[in-house]
C-alpha positions as CSV (number, residue, x, y, z in Angstrom):
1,X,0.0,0.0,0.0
2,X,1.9,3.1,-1.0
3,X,1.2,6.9,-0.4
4,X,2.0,9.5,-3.0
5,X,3.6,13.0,-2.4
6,X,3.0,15.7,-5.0
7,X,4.2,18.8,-5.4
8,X,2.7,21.6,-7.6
9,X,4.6,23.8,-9.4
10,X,3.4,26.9,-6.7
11,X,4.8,24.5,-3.9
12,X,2.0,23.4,-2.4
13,X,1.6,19.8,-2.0
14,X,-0.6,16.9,-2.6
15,X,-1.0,13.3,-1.0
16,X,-2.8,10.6,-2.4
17,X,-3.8,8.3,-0.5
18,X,-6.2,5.0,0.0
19,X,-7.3,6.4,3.1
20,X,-10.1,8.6,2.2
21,X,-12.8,6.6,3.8
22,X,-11.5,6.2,7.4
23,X,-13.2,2.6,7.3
24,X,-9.6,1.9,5.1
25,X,-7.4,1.7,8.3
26,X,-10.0,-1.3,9.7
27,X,-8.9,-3.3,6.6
28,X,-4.8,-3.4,8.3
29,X,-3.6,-6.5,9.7
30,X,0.0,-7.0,10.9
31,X,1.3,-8.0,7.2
32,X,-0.1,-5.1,6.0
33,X,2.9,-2.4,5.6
34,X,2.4,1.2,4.0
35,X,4.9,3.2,2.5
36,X,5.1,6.7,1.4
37,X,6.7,7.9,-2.4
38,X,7.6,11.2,-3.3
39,X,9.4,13.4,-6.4
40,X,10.9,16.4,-4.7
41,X,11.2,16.1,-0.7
42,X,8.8,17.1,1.2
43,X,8.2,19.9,4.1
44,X,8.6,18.6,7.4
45,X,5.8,20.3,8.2
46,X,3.7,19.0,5.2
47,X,4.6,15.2,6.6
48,X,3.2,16.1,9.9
49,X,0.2,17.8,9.0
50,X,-0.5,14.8,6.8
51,X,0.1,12.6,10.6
52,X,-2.3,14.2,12.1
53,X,-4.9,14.1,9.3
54,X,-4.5,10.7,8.9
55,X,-4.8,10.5,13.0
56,X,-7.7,11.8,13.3
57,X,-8.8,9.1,10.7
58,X,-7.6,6.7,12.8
59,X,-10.0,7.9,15.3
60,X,-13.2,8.3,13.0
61,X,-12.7,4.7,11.9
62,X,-11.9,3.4,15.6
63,X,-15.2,5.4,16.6
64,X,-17.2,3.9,13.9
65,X,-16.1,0.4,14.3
66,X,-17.6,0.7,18.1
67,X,-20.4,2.3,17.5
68,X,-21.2,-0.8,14.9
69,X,-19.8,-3.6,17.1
70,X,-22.3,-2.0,19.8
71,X,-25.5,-1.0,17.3
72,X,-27.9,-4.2,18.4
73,X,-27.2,-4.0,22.1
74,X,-27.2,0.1,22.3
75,X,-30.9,0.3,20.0
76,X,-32.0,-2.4,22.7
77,X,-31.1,-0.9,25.6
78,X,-32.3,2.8,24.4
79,X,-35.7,1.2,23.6
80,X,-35.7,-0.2,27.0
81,X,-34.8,2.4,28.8
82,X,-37.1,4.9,26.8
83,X,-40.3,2.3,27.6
84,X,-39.4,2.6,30.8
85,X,-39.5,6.1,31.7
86,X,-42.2,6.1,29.3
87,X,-44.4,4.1,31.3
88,X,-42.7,5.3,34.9
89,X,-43.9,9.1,33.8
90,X,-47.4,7.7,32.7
91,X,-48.5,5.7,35.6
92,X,-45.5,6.4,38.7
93,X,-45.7,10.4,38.7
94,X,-49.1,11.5,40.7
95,X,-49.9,14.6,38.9
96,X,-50.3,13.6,35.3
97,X,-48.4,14.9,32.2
98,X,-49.4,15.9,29.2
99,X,-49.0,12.6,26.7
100,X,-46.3,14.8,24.2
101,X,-44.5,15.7,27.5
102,X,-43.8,12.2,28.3
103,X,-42.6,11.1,24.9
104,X,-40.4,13.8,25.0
105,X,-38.7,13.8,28.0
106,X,-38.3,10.0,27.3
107,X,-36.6,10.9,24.8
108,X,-34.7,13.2,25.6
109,X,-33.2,11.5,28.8
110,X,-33.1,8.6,26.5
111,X,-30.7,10.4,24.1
112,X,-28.6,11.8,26.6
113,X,-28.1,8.0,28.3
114,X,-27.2,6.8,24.8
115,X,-24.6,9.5,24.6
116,X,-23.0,8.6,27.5
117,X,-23.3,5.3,26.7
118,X,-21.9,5.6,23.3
119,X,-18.6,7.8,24.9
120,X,-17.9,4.8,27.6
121,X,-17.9,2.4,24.8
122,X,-15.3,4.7,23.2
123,X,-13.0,4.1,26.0
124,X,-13.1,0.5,26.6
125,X,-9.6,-1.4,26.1
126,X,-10.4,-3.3,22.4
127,X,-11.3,0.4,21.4
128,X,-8.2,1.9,23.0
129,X,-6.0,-1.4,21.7
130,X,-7.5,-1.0,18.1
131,X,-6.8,3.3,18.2
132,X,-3.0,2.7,19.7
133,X,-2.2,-0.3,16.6
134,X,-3.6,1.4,14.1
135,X,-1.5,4.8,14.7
136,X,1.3,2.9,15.4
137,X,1.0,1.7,11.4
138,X,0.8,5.4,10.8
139,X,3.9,6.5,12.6
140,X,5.8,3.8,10.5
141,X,5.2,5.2,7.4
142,X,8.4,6.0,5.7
143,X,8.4,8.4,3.0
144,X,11.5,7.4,0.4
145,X,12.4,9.3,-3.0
146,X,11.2,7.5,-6.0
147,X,11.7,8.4,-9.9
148,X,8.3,7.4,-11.1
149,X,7.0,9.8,-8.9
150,X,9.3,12.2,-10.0
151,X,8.1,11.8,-13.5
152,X,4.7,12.5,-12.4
153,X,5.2,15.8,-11.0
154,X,6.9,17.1,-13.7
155,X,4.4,16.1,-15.9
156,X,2.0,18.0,-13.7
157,X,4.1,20.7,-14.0
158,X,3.7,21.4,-17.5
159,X,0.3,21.2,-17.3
160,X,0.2,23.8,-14.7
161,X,2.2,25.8,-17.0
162,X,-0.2,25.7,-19.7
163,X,-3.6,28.1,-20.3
164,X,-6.6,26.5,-19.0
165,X,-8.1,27.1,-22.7
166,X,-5.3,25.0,-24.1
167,X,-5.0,22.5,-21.9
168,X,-7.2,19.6,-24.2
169,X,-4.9,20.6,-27.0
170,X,-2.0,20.1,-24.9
171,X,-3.7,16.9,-24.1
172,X,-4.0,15.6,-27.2
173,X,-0.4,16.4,-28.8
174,X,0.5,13.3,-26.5
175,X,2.2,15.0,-24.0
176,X,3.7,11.8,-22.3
177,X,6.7,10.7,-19.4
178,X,9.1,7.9,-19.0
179,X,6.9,4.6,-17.3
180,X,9.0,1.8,-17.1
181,X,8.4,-2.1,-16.1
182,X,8.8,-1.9,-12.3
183,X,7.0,1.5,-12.1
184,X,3.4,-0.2,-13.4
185,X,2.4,-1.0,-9.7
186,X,2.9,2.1,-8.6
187,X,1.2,3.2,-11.7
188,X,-2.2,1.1,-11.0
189,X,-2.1,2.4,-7.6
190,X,-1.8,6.6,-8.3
191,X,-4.6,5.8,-11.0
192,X,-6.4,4.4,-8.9
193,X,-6.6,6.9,-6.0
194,X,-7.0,9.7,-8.8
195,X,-10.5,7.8,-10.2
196,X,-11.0,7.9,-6.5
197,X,-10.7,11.7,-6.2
198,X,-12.4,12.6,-9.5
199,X,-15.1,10.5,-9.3
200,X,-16.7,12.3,-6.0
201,X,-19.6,14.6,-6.1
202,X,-17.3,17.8,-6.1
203,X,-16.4,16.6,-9.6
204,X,-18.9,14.2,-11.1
205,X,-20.7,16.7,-13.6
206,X,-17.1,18.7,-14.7
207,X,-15.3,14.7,-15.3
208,X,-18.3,14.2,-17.1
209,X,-18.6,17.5,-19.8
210,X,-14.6,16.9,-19.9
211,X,-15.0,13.2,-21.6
212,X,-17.8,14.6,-23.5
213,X,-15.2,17.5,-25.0
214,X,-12.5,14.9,-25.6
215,X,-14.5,12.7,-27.7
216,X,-13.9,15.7,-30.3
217,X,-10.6,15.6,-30.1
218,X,-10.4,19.3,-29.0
219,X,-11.7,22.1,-27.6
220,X,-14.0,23.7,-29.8
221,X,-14.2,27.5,-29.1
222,X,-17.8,27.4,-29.0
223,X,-17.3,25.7,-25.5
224,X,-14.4,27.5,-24.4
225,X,-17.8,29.3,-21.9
226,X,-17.4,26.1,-20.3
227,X,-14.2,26.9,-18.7
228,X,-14.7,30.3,-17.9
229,X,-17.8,29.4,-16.0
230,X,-17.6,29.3,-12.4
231,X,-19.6,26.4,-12.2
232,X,-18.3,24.8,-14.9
233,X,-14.6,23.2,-15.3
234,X,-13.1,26.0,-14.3
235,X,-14.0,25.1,-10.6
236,X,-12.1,21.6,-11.7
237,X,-8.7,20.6,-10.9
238,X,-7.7,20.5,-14.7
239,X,-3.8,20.3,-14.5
240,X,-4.3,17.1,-12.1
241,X,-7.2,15.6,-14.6
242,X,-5.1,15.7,-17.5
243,X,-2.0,14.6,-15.8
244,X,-4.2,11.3,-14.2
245,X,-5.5,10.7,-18.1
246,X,-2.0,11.0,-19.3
247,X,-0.7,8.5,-16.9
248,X,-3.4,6.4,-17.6
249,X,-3.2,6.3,-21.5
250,X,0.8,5.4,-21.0
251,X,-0.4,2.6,-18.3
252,X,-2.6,1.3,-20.9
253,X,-0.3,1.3,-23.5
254,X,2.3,-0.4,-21.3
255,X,-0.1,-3.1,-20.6
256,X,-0.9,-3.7,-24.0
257,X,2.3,-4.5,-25.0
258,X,3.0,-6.8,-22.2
259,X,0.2,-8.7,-24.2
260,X,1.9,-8.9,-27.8
């Protein structure tokens, strides 16, 4: 499992990663080992920033994986304990309450037992064993130069370095970068978490009008309002998109003549 480090030609960084649904740390077992791959090194500061976001993932997954381990016997013992006051405020309190005032103030101490509940849960040893193993795996990561990567960014590079309005032109002169044998896995995996990232709902509808404009070869200037709408693929992360469809016309084509 291997983590990508970008950077863009204004010196900010990227890292792509498979852990964009926290659920991905629950998947780790002891053989699992994950490293990290980069072009240009990286801030120290970038590297811990990225820690700490990938902590608090650690957490959101630990969190969720209790709160699912616990679902049955928590929903049964909320409905319990909600019947119960229920029925303690309907026939154990002398002065009688309004039907609505019962159900919610069974509720309501209800929701605030669950909570509690819920935050004990949180704390019990398997949760605290599964949050200390799993960022443990994190603090192993080791980041380690790698020329494939290298090749990427600067391929990113030019695209940043080209005008928006040119970039499908740019595209399609075949703009290309040195992938050899023993760089395909690392290939399959950066494609992969790009199709990740461009396949969300930020960018659905701009991935979408982008194939749609390819299919012509180029960008017609009748569409060129496209772009320059705020809405429309200028709100999209073009430089990246073309770089990921670059890299994955060259994997392609490297795969293809594995098969002849």
């Amino acid at each position: 499992m291997t983590i990508f480090h970008l950077y863009r030609r204004d010196g900010s960084a990227i890292f792509l990663h498979p852990f964009q649904k926290p659920e991905s740390f629950l998947s780790f077992d002891e053989r699992t080992r994950v490293t990290g791959k980069y072009g240009r090194e990286p801030e120290v500061e970038n590297i811990i920033a990225f820690r700490d976001e990938l902590y608090r993932a650690v957490d959101t997954a630990v969190r969720r994986s209790v709160a699912d381990s616990r679902f049955l016997t928590n929903l049964l013992l909320s409905a319990g304990t909600f019947l119960l006051l229920y029925f303690v405020f309907t026939f154990g309190v002398r002065d009688p309450i309004p039907m609505l005032d019962e159900i919610l103030l069974s509720l309501g101490i209800t929701a605030v037992l669950h909570i509690r509940r819920t935050r004990k849960d949180q704390k019990r040893p398997q949760a605290r064993e599964l949050q200390k193993k799993l960022r443990e795996k994190v603090d192993n990561i080791e980041f380690n130069q790698a020329p494939f990567v290298k090749e990427v960014e600067e391929l990113l590079h030019r695209y940043e370095a080209v005008d928006p309005r040119r970039l499908f032109d740019f595209f399609f002169q075949g703009e290309e970068m040195a992938l050899d044998q023993d760089d395909l896995n690392d290939a399959r995996q950066l494609l992969a978490y790009l199709d990740r990232y461009f396949s969300g709902k930020k960018y659905r509808r701009q991935r979408r009008s982008i194939d749609q404009l390819s299919k012509s070869g180029g960008l017609a200037g009748k569409k060129l309002k496209d772009l320059e709408s705020p809405q429309g693929l200028a709100s999209m992360d073009l430089s990246l998109y073309f770089t990921y469809k670059s890299l994955e016309k060259l994997y392609h084509q490297r795969m293809e003549n594995q098969k002849v």
